[in-house]
GUMIDO-801215 format. One record per residue (C-alpha): residue number from 1; residue in one letter; x, z, y. Coordinates in nm, 2 decimals, padded with zeros to 4 digits. Each point is the difference from the previous one (the first is absolute). Layout:
GUGU   num   residu        u        w        v
GUGU   NUM        A        X        Z        Y
...
***
This chain:
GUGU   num   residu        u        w        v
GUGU     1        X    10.24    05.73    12.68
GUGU     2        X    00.05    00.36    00.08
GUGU     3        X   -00.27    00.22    00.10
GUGU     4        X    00.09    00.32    00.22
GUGU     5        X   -00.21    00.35   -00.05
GUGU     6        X   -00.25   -00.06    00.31
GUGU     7        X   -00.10   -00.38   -00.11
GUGU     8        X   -00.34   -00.02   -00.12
GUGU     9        X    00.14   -00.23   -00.27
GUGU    10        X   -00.31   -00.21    00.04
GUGU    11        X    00.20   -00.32   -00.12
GUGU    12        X    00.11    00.13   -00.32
GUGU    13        X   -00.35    00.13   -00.10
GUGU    14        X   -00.17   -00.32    00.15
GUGU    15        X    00.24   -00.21   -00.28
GUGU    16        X   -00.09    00.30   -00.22
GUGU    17        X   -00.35   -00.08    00.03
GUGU    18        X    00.04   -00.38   -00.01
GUGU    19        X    00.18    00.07   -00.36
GUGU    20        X   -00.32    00.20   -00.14
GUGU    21        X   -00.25   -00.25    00.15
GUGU    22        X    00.22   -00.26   -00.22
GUGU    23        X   -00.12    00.21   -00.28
GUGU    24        X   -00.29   -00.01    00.07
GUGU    25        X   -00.05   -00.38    00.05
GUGU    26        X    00.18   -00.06   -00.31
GUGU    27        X   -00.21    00.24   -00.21
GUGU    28        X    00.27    00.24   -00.05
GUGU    29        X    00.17    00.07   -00.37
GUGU    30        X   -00.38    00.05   -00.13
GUGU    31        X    00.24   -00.08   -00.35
GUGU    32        X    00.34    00.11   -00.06
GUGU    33        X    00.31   -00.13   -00.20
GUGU    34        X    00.33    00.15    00.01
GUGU    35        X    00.27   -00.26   -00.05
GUGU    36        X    00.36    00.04    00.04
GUGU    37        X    00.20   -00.13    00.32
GUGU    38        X    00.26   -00.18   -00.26
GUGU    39        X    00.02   -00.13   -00.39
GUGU    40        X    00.36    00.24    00.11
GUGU    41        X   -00.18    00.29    00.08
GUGU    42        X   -00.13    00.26   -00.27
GUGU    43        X   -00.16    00.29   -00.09
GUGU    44        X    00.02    00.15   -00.35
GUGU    45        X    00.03    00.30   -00.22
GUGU    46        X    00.37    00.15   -00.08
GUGU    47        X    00.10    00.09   -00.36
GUGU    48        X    00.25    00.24   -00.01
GUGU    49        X    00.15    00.22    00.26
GUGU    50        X    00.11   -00.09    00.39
GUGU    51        X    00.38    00.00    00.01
GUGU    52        X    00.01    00.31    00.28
GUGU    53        X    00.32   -00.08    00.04
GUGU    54        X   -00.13   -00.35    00.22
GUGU    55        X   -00.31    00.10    00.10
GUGU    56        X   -00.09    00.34    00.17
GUGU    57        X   -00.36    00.17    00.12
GUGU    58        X   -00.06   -00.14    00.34
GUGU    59        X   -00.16    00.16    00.26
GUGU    60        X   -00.38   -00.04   -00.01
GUGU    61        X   -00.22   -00.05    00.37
GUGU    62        X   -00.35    00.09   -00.04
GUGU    63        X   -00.29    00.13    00.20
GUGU    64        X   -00.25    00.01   -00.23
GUGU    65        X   -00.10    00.37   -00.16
GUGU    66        X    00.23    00.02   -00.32
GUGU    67        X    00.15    00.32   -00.17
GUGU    68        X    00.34   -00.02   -00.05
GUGU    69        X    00.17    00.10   -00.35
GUGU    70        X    00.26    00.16    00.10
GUGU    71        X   -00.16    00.07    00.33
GUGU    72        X    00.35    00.04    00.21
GUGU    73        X    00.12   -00.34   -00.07
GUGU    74        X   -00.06   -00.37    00.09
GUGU    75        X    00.14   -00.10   -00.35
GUGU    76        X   -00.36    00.10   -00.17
GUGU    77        X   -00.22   -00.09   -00.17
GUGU    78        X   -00.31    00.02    00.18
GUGU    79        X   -00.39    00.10   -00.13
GUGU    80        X   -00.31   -00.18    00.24
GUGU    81        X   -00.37   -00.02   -00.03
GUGU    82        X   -00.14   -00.12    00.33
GUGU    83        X   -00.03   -00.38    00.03
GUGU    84        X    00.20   -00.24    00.22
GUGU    85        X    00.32    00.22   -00.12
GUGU    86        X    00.35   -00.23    00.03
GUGU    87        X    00.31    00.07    00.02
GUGU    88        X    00.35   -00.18    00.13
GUGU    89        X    00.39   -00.05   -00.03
GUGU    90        X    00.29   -00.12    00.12
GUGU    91        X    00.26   -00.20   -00.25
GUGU    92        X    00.27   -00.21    00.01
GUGU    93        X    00.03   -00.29   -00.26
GUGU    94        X   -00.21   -00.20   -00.29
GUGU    95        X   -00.12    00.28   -00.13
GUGU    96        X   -00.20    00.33    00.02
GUGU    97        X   -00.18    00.21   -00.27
GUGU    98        X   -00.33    00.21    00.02
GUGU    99        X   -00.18    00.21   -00.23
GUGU   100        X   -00.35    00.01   -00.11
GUGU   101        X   -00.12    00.34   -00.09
GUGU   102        X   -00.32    00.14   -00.14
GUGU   103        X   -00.37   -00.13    00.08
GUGU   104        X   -00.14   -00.30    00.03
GUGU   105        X    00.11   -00.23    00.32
GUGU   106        X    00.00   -00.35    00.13
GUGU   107        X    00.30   -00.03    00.21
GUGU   108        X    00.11   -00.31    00.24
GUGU   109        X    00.39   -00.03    00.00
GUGU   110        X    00.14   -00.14    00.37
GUGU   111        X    00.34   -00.05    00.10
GUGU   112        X    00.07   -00.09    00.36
GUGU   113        X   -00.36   -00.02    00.10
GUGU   114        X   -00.06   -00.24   -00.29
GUGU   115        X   -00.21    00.08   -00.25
GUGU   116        X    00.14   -00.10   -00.35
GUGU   117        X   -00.18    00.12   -00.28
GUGU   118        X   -00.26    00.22   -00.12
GUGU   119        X   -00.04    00.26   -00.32
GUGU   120        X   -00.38    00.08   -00.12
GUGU   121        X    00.02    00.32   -00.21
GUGU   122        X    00.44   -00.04   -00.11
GUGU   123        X    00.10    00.24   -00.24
GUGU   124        X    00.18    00.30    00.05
GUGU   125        X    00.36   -00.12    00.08
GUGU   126        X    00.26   -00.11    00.23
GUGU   127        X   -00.01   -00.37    00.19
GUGU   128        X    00.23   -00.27    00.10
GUGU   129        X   -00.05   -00.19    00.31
GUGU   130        X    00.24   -00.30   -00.07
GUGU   131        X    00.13   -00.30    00.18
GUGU   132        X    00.00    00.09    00.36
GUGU   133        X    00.29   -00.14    00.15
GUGU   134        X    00.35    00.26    00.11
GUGU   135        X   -00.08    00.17    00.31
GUGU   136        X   -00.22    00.31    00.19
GUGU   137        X   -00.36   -00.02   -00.14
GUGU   138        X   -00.35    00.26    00.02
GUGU   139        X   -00.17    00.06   -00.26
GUGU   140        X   -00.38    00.07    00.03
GUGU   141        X   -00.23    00.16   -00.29
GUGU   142        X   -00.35   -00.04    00.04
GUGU   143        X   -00.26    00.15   -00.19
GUGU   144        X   -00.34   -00.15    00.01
GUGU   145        X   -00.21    00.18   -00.21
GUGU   146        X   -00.24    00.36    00.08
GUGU   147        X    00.07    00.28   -00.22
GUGU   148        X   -00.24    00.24    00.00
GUGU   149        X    00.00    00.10   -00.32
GUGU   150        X    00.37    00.14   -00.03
GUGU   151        X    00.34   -00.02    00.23
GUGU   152        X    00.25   -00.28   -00.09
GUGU   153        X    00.45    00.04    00.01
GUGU   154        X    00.22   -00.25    00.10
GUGU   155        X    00.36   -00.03    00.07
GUGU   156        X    00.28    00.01    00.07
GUGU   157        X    00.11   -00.32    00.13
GUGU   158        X    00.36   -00.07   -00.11
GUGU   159        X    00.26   -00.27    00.17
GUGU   160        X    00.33    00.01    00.20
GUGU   161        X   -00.06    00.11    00.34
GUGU   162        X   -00.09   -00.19    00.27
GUGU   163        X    00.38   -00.13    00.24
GUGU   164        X   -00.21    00.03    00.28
GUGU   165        X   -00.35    00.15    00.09
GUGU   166        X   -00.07   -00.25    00.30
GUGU   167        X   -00.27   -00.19   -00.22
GUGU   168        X   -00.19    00.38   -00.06
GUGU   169        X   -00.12    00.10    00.36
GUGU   170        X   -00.32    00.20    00.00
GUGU   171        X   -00.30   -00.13    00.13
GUGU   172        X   -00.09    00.08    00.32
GUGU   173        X   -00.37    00.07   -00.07
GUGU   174        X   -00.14    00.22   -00.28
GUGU   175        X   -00.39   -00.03   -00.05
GUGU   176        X   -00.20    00.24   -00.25
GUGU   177        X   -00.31   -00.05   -00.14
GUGU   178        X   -00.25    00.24   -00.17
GUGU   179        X   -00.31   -00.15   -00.20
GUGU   180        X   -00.21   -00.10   -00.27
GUGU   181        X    00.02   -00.27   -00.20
GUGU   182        X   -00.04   -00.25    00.27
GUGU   183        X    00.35    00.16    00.11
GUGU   184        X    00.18   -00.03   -00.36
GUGU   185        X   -00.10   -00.37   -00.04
GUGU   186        X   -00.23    00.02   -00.28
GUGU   187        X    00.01   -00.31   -00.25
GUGU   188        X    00.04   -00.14    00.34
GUGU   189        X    00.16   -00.37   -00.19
GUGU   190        X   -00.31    00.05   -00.20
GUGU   191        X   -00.22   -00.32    00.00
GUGU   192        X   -00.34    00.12   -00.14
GUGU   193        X   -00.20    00.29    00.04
GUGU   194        X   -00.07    00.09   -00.34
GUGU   195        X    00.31    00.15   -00.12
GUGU   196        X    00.14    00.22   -00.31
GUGU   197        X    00.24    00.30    00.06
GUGU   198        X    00.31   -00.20   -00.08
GUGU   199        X   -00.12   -00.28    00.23
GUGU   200        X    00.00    00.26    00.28
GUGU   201        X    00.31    00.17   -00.06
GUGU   202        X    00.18   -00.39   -00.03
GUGU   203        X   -00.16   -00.10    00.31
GUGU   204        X    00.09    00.27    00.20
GUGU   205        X    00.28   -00.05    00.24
GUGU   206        X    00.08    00.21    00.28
GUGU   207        X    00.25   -00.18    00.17
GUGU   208        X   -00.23   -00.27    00.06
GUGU   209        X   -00.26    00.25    00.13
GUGU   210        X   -00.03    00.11    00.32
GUGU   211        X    00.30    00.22    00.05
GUGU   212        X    00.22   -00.27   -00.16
GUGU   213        X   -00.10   -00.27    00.24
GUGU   214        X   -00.05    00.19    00.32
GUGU   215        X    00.37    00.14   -00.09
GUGU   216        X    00.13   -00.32   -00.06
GUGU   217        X   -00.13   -00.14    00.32
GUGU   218        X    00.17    00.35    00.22
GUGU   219        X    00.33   -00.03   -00.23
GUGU   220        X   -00.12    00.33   -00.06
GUGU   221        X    00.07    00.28   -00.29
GUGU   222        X   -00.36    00.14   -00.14
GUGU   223        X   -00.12    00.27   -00.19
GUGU   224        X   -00.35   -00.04   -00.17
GUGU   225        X   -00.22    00.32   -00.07
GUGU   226        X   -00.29   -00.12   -00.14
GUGU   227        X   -00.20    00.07   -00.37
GUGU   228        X   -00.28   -00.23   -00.05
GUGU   229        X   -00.34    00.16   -00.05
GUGU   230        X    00.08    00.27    00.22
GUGU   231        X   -00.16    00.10    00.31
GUGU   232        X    00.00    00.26    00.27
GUGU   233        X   -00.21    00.30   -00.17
GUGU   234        X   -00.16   -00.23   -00.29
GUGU   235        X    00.12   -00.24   -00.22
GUGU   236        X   -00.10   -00.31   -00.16
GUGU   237        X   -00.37    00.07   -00.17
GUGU   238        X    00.08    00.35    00.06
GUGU   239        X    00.27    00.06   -00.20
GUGU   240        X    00.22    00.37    00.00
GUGU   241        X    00.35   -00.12    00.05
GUGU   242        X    00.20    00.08    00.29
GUGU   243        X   -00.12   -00.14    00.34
GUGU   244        X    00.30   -00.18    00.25
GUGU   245        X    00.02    00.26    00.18
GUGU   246        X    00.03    00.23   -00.28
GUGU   247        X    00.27   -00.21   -00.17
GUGU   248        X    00.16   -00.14    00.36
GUGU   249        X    00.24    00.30   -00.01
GUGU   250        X    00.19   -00.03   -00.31
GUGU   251        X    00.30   -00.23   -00.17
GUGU   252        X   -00.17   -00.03   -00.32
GUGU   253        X   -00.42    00.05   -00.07
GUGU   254        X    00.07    00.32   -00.22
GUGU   255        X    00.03    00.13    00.37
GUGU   256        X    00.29    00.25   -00.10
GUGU   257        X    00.25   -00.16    00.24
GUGU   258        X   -00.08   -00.03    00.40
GUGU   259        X    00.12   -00.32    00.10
GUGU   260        X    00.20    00.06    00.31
GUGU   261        X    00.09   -00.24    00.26
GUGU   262        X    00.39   -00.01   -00.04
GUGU   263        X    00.08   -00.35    00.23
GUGU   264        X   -00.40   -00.08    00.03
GUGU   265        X   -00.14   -00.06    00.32
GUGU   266        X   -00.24   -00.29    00.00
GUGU   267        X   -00.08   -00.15    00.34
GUGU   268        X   -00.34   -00.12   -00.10
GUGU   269        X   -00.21    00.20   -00.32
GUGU   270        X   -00.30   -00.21   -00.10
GUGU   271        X   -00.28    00.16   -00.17
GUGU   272        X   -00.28   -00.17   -00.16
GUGU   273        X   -00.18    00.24   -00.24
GUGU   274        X   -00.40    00.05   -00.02
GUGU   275        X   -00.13   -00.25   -00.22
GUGU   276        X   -00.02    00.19   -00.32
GUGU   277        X   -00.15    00.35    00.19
GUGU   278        X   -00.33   -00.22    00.01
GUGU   279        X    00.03   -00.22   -00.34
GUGU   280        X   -00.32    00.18   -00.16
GUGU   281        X   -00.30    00.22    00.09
GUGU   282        X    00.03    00.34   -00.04
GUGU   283        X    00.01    00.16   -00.33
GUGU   284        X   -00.17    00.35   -00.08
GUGU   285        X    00.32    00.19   -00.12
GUGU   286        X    00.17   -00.15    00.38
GUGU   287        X    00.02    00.33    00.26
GUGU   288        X   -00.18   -00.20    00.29
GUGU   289        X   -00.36    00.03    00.06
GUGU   290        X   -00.05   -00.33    00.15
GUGU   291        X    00.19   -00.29    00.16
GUGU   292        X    00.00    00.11    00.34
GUGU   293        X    00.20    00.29   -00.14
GUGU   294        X    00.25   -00.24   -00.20
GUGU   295        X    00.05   -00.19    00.33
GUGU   296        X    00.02    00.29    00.23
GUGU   297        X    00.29    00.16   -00.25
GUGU   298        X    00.15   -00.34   -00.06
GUGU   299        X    00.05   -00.06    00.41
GUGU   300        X    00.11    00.40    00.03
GUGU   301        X    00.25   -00.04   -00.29
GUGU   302        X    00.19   -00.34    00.10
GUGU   303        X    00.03    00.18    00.37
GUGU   304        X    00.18    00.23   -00.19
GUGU   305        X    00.20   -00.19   -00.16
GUGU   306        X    00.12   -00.23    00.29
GUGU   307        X    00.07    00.33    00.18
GUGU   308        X    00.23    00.10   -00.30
GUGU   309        X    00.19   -00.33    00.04
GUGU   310        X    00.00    00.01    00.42
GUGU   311        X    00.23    00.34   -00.09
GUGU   312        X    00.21   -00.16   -00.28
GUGU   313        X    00.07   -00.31    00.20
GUGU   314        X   -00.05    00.08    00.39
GUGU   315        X    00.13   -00.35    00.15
GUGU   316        X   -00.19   -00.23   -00.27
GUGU   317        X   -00.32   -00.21    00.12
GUGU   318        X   -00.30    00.01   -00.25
GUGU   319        X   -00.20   -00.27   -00.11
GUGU   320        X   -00.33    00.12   -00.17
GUGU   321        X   -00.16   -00.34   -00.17
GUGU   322        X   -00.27   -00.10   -00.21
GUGU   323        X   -00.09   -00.32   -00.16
GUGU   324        X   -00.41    00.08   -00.01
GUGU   325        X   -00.32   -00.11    00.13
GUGU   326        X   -00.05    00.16    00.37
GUGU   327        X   -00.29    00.16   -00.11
GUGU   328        X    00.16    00.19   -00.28
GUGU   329        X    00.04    00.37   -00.06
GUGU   330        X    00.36   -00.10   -00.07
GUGU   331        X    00.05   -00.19    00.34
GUGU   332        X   -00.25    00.25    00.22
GUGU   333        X    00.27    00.29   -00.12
GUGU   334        X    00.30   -00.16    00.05
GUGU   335        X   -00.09   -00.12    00.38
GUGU   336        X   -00.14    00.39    00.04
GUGU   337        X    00.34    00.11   -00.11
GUGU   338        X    00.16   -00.17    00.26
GUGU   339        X   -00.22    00.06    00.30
GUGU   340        X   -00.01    00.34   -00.05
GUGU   341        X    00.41    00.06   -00.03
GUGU   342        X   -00.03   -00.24    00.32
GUGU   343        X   -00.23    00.27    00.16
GUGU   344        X    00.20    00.26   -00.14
GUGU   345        X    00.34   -00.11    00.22
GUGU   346        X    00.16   -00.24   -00.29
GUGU   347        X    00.11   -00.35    00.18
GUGU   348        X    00.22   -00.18   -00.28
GUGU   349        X   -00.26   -00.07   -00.20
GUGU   350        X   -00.21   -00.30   -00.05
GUGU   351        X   -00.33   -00.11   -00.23
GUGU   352        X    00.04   -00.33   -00.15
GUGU   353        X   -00.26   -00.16   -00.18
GUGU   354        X   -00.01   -00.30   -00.24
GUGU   355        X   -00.32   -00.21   -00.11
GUGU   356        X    00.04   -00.35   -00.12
GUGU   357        X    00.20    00.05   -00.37
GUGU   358        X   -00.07   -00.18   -00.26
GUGU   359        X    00.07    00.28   -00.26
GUGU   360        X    00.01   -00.25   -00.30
GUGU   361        X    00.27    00.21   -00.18
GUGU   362        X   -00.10    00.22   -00.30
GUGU   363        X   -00.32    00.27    00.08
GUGU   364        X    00.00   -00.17    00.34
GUGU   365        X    00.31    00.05    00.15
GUGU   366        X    00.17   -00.10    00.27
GUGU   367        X    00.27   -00.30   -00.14
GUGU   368        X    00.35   -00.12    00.15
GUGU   369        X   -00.15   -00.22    00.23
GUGU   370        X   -00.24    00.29    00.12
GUGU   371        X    00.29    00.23    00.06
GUGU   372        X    00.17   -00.28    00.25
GUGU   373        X   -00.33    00.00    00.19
GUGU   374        X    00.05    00.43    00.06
GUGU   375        X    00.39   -00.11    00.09
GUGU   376        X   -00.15   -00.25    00.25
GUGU   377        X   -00.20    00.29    00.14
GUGU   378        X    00.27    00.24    00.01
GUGU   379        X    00.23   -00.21    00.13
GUGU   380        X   -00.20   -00.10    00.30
GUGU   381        X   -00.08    00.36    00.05
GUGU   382        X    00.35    00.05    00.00
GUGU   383        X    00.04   -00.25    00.28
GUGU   384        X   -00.26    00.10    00.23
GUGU   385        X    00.06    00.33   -00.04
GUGU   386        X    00.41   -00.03    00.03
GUGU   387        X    00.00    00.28   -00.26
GUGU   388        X    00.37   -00.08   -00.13
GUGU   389        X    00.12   -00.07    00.36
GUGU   390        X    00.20    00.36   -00.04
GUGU   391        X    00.07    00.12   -00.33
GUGU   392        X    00.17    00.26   -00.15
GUGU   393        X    00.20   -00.24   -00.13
GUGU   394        X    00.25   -00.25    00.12
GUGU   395        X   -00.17   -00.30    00.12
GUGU   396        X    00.24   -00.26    00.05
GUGU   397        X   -00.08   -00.30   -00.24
GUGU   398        X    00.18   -00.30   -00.07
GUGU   399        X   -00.28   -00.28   -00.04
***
């Protein structure tokens, strides 16, 4: 079915939307297990060297912030620390090769769409994906995990190029998201509260969050900007870290290089951040004199920061949500935010909130099955609103 520019595409998101609700009646991946498509299929470590002489670096596809090593080419290897980050080729034959670099990562291997195999923590090293039968393929890396503590490399990918590139077309939608840990998925496979650090960082899987399954639904390409425990001006039990909006700006959070937008321009940015500016009470050695001044900076602030983005991406809409009760500092805010850029002239911008989650994941966070219930919410936002009926982006879809 193709879809022109002007057309609302309220079919496609209506089957979109039937596909999440599925989720949700079937309780949604609240476990995972990664199991390859064949016994022929494989993924393992490579002793020795790649015979260069077969296999070359392949051009890499990716919109998620990385710095580049050497920054010129798309033959690098490439260094990330925001979540959701993945990264794609195009091959032709049984075989490509990628290579794990420093820092710990849990990484889902696809090829074709189909996810194959998955790689808790690999060693240092180059990988095989075996098997695959002799034609044009895509390769997609995943990496699951948050890293917060210190950047990550990976790459290059290594294959014979692709004969053809008509099974590579960009997406026609790109979506961005900016957040907290209800954005990065957060032990969202997690089936218990109570959890230890390595639980969390296990049970964490971004592409099953929010941004992975609204993308999913769009065909969309995403980029997540999101660092759990961090809030608008204050973070998680008031900790002194970088805020979002003090880290938004940057490839890597040692904030020495400014992430620019090269081929970025997301149609729809959703922004769900708040939660952690009100986790605690105030605390004497904390520069606001009393709550109403914590909310009053906290609404000033994110105005701010939405502004910022309006000038960095002109023709995106904006979706400010918050998963809190409605009579929450957090939710109050957030809906303030709104209004007031409403009054202020801003019209592509809308105030979603969401009530009903069961948070059952680790420290009461939202799990996979929550995150289809946002995506339902989106979705028919989406739909009423016609927000992707013209996008910056070609819109013709096959479906």
């Amino acid at each position: 079915m193709q879809m022109s520019l002007c057309s609302p595409r309220s079919e496609f998101i209506a089957t979109a939307i039937f596909a999440v609700l599925t989720l949700l009646t079937l309780g949604a991946c609240q476990t995972v297990e990664y199991k390859t498509v064949s016994e022929q299929v494989k993924v393992a470590a490579v002793e020795g060297m790649i015979d260069r002489t077969l296999f070359e670096p392949l051009d890499v596809r990716t919109f998620s912030r990385v710095e580049r090593s050497p920054n010129t080419s798309q033959h690098a290897s490439f260094k990330r620390q925001w979540p959701g980050s993945y990264l794609e080729a195009g091959f032709n034959g049984s075989r490509v090769f990628f290579e794990v670099g420093e820092g710990d990562v849990h990484i889902k291997i696809s090829v074709d769409g189909q996810e194959i195999h998955s790689l808790i923590k690999p060693p240092i090293g180059v990988y095989e994906v075996s098997g695959l039968s002799n034609v044009d393929h895509v390769v997609r890396i995943d990496i699951l995990n948050e890293s917060q503590v210190a950047p990550t490399t990976f790459g290059p990918i290594f294959g014979q190029p692709m004969q053809t590139t008509d099974a590579w077309r960009e997406r026609p939608v790109q979506l961005e998201f900016i957040g907290d840990s209800h954005t990065v998925g957060y032990a969202n496979t997690s089936t218990d509260r109570s959890c230890t650090p390595d639980t969390i960082w296990r049970t964490t899987n971004t592409s099953l969050g929010i941004a992975g399954q609204l993308s999913e639904a769009l065909n969309a390409d995403y980029q997540v900007n999101a660092v759990s425990g961090r809030g608008v001006v204050r973070n998680y039990g008031g900790g002194t870290d970088p805020t979002i909006p003090e880290l938004y700006n940057y490839v890597l959070f040692d904030q020495k290089s400014r992430a620019e937008k090269n081929k970025w321009e997301p149609d729809i940015v959703f922004i769900g951040i708040g939660t952690n500016d009100f986790s605690i009470s105030l605390q004497a050695d904390e520069h606001w004199s009393n709550r109403d001044a914590l909310r009053n900076e906290y609404v000033r602030q994110y105005m701010t920061f939405i502004k910022r983005l309006r000038q960095r991406y002109s023709r995106a809409h904006i979706v400010i949500w918050i998963a809190a009760d409605p009579a929450s500092e957090q939710y109050i805010g957030s809906q303030t935010v709104v209004a007031n850029l409403r009054s202020g002239g801003e019209t592509r911008i809308d105030f979603v909130p969401i009530t009903g989650l069961s948070m059952a994941a680790c420290d009461w966070h939202p799990t996979t099955t929550d995150a289809a219930q946002i995506v339902a919410e989106f979705l028919a936002l989406i739909d009423q609103n016609e927000i992707l009926a013209v996008s910056e982006h070609s819109l013709s879809l096959d479906n």
